[in-house]
C-alpha positions as CSV (number, residue, x, y, z in Angstrom):
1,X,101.9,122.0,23.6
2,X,103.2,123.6,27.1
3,X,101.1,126.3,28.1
4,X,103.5,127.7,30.5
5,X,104.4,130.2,27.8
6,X,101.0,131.0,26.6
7,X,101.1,134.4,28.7
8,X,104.0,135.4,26.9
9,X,101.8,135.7,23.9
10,X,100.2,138.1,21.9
11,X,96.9,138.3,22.5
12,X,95.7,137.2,18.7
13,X,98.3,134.4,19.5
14,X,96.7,132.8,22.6
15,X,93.3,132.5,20.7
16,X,95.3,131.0,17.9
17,X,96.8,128.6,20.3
18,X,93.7,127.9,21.9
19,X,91.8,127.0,18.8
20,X,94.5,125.0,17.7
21,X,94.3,122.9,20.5
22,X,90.5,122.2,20.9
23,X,90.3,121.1,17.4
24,X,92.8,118.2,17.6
25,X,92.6,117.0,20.5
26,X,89.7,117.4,23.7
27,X,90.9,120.5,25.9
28,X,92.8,119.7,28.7
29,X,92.3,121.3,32.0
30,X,95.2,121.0,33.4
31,X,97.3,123.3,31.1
32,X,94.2,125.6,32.3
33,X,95.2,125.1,35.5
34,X,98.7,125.4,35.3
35,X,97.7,129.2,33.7
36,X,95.9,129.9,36.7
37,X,98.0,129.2,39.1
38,X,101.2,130.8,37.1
39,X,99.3,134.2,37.1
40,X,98.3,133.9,40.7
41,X,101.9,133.2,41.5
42,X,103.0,136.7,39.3
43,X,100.3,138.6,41.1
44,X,102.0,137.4,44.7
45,X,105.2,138.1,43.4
46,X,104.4,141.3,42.7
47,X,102.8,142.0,46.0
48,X,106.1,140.8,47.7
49,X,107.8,143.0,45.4
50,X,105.6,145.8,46.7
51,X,106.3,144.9,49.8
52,X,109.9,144.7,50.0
53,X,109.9,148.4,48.3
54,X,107.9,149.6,51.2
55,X,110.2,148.4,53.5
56,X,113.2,149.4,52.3
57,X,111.9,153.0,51.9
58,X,111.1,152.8,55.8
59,X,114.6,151.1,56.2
60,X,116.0,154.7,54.5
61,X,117.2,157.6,57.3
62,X,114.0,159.5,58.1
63,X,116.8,162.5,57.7
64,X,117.3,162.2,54.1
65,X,113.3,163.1,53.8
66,X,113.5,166.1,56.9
67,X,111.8,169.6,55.9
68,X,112.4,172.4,58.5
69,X,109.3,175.1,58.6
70,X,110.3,178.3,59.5
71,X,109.5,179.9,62.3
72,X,107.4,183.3,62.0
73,X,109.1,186.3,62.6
74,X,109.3,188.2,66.3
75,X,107.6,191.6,66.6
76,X,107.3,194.0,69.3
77,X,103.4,194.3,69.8
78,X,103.8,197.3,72.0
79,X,105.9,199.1,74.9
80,X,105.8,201.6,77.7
81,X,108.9,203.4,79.8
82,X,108.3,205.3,82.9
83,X,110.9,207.0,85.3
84,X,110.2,207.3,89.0
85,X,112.5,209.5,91.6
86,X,113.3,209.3,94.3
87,X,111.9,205.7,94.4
88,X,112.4,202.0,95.3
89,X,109.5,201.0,92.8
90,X,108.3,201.7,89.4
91,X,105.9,200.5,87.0
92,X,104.1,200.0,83.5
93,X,101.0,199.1,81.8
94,X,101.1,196.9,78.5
95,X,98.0,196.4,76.7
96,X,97.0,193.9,74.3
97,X,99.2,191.4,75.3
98,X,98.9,187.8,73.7
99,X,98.8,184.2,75.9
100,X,102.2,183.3,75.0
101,X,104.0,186.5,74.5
102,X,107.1,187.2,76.0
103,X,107.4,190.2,78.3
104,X,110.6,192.0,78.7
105,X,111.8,194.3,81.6
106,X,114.6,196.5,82.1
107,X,115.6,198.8,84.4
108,X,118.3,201.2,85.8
109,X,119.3,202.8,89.0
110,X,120.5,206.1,89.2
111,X,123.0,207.2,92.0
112,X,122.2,204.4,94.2
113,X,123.6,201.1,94.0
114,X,121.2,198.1,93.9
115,X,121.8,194.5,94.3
116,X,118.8,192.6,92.8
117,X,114.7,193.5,91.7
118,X,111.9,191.9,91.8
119,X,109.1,192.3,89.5
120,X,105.5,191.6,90.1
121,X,102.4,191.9,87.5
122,X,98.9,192.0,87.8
123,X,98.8,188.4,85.8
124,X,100.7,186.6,88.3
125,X,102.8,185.4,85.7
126,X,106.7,184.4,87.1
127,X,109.4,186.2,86.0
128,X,113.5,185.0,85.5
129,X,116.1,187.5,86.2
130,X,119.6,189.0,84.7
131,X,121.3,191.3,86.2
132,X,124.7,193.5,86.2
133,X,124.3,196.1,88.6
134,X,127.9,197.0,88.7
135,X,130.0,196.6,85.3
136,X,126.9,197.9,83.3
137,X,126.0,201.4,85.8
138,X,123.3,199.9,87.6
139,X,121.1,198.1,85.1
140,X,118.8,195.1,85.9
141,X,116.5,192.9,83.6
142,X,113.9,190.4,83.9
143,X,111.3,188.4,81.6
144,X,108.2,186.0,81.6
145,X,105.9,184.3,79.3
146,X,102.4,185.9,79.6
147,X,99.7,183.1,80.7
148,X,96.8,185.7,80.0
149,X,95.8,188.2,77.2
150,X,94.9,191.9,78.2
151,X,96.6,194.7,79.3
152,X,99.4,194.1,82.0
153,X,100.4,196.1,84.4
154,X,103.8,195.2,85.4
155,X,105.9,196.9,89.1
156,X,109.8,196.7,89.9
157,X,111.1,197.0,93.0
158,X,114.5,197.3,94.0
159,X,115.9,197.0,97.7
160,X,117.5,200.6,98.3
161,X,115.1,203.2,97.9
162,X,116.2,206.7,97.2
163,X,116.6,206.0,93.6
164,X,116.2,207.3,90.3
165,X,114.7,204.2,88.3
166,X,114.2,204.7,84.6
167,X,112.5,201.1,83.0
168,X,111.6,200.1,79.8
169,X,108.8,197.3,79.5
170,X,108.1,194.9,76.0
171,X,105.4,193.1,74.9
172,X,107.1,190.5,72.4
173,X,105.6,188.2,69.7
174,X,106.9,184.9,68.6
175,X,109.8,184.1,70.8
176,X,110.6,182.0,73.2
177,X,112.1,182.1,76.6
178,X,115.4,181.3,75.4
179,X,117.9,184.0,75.4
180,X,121.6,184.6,75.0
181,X,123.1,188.3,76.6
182,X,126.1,190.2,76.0
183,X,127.5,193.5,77.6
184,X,129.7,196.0,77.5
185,X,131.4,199.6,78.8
186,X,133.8,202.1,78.3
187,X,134.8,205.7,79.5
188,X,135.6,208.7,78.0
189,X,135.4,212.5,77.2
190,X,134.0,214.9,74.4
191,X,132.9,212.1,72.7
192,X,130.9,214.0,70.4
193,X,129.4,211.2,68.6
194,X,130.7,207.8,69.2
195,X,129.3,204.3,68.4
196,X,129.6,202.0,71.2
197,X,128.2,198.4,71.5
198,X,128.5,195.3,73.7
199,X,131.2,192.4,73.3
200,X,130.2,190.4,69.9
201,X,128.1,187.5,70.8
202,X,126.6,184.5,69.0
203,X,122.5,184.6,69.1
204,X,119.8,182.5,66.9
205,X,119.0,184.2,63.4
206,X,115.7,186.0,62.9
207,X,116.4,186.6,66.9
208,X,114.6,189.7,68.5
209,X,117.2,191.9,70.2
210,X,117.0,194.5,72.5
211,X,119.8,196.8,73.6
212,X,120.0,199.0,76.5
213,X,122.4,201.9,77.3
214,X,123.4,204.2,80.2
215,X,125.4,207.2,80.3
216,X,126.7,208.0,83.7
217,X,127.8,211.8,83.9
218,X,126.3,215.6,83.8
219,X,126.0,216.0,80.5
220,X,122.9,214.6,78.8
221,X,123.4,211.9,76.1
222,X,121.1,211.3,73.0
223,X,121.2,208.0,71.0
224,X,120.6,207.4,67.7
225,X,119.8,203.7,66.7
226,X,122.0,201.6,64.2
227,X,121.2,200.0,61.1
228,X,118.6,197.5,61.7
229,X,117.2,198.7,65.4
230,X,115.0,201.0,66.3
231,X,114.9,203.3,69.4
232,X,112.6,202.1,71.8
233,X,109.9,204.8,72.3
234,X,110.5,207.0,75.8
235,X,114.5,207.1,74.9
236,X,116.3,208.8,76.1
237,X,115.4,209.1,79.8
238,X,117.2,211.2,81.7
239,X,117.9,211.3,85.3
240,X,118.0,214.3,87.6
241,X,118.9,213.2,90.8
242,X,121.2,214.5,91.4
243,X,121.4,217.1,88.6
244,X,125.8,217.1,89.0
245,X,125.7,213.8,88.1
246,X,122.5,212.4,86.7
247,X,122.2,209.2,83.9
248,X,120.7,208.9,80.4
249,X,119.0,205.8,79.5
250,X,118.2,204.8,76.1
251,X,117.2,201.7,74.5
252,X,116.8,199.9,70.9
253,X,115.4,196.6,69.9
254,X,115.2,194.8,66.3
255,X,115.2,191.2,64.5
256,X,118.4,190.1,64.1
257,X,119.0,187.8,61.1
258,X,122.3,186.8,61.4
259,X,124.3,184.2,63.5
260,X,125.6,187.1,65.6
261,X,125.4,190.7,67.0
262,X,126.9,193.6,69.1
263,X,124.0,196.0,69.7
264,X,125.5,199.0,68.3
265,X,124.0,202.1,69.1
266,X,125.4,206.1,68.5
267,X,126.0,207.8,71.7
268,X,126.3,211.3,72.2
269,X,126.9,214.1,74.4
270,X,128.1,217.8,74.0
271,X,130.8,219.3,76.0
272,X,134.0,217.6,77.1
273,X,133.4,216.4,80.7
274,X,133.9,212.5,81.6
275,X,131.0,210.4,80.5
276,X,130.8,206.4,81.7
277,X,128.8,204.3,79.3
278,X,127.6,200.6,79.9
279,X,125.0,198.5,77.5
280,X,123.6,195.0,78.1
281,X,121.7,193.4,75.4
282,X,119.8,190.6,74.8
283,X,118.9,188.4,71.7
284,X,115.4,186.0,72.2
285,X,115.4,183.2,69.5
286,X,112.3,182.5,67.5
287,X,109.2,180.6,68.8
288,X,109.5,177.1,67.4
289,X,106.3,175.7,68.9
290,X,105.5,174.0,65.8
291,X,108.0,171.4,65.7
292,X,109.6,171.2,62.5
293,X,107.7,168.0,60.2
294,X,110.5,165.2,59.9
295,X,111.1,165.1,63.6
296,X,109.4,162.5,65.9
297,X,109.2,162.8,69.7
298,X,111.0,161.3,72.1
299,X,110.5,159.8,75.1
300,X,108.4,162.7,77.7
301,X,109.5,163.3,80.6
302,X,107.1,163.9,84.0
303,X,107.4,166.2,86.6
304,X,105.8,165.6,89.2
305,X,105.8,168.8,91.2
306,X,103.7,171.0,88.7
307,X,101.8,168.0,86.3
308,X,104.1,169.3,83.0
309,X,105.5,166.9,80.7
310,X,108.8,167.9,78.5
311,X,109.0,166.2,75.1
312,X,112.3,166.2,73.1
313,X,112.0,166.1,69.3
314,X,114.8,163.9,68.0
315,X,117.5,165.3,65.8
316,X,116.0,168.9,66.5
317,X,117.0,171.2,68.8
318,X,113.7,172.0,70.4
319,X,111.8,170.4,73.7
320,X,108.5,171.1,73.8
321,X,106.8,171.9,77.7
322,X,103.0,170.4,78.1
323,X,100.9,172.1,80.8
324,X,98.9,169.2,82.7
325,X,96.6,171.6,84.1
326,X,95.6,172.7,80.5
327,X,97.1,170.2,78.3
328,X,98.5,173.0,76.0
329,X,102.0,173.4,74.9
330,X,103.0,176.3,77.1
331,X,107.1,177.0,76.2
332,X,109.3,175.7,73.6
333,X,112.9,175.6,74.7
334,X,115.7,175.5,72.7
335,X,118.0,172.7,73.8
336,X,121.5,171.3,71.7
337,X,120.5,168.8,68.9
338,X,118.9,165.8,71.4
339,X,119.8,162.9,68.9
340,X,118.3,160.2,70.5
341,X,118.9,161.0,74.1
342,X,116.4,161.2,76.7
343,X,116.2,164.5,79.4
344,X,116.4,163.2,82.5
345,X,114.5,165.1,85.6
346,X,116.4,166.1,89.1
347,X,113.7,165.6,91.1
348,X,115.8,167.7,94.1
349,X,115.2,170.7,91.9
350,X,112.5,169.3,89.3
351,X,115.3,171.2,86.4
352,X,115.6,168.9,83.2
């Protein structure tokens, strides 16, 4: 009787077969055996079956398996405006700002012509710079991510004193420091009411936008904030130096979730005397700190002159910035999908 096929029994029927055999003849062991060894060789079979599954599931495009978290949504936490003339500086205070928060400044000259700003705060934190002093009536902005929570208090300066500076100041929430701008003007008389906005441009979805206007001319304007936005508190400011030919500031800001904006905003003015208007706005994408699960690091990158280390996240378009002082991710910066390129630093310059 071959016992190779005994395990393609029946249970009942291997005890039959069993039986069968110890009465007629003495049991053999090597049919025994030959058992044994034919389940242990099923059992590694299997294993290796197990096995090559696994690997072929590793073999698979990591892609094909990719979940993308959301980022949370951008909120103002607070603001503040003040207006100083005549002046070559002006400040605000923002309170309760958050580690990590971006904060927004903008400001506008009145009557005399400036060329750059500086702005200073009592965090020491470092601030970038945009600015269109000319095309957009005067208006400058700049912005930095806060490296300590508490109130702020936050000074511009401009170079030509003699000024009327109206400015604006944000604390934002869950954003990062990346940030597309538009802008935009125009000239006219008797408007009445009249929407104007920047040029159309292309921004992140569930971006936090602010939007600043000016009216150049005697006549005072209001605004009145589109769909979506909300006047920024302190609008509109209006400047009286000189009286014959003073400026209106105003200002809006919402979230923006959509693939692109023009900052629309209602501008008014009674009477019929010439009015100049200019806006600049700007769109901050999400904060994406928490890369999204699915994508694996690259390969970081050191620089040397500060300690921080920039890590790309491979088929995302995020690179993440490691403090070496604090070993805490301290900016997320949106970068074209990285694939499976490496940054590389300048070290003339120590940009990525």
């Amino acid at each position: 009787m071959d016992c190779d096929g005994c395990n393609e029994y029946s249970p009942h029927g291997n005890v039959f077969s069993i039986l069968f055999v110890e009465n007629r003849i003495p049991p053999l062991r090597e049919p025994r055996l030959r058992f044994r060894r034919s389940r242990v060789m099923r059992q590694d079979l299997k294993g290796l079956g197990i096995l090559v599954l696994v690997i072929v599931l590793l073999a698979i495009p990591t892609t094909q398996f990719r979940t993308v978290q959301a980022a949370a949504t951008p909120f103002l936490r607070s603001s503040a405006w003040n207006y100083a003339y005549p002046a070559d500086s002006v400040g605000c205070v923002l309170s309760g700002v958050v580690s990590g928060d971006l904060l927004f400044v903008t400001v506008q000259s009145a009557n005399v012509q400036q060329s750059s700003m500086a702005v200073m705060d009592s965090a020491n934190n470092v601030y970038g710079y945009f600015s269109n002093w000319g095309a957009a009536y005067g208006m400058g902005e700049a912005y930095a991510q806060s490296v300590s929570t508490g109130a702020v208090t936050i000074s511009v300066s401009v170079p030509n004193g003699g000024a009327g500076l109206s400015v604006f100041c944000y604390d934002i929430a869950g954003v990062m420091t990346t940030v597309s701008t538009s802008s935009g003007s125009g000239f006219g008389s008797g408007f009445g009411a009249g929407l104007v906005s920047v040029s159309p441009f292309g921004i992140t979805p569930n971006s936090f936008v602010v939007a600043q206007y000016v009216n150049s001319g005697p006549a005072t304007a209001n605004f009145t904030a589109e769909s979506g936005f909300t006047l920024t508190p302190g609008t509109p400011i209006a400047s009286t130096s000189p009286s014959s030919h003073g400026n209106t500031v105003g200002a809006e800001y919402g979230v923006v979730n959509s693939s692109s904006t023009n900052c629309p905003i209602t501008n008014s003015f009674a009477g019929n005397a010439a009015q100049g208007w200019g806006g600049n706005c700007f769109a901050f994408a999400p904060d994406t700190s928490t890369p999204p699960s699915g994508f694996y690091p690259g390969v970081p990158i050191l620089n040397p002159s500060n300690g921080n280390v920039y890590v790309p996240f491979y088929g995302s378009n995020l690179m993440q910035v490691i403090s070496g002082s604090t070993n805490s991710v301290v900016a997320s910066i949106a970068i074209p999908s990285s694939g499976g390129r490496t940054p590389i630093l300048n070290p003339s310059d120590g940009n990525i």
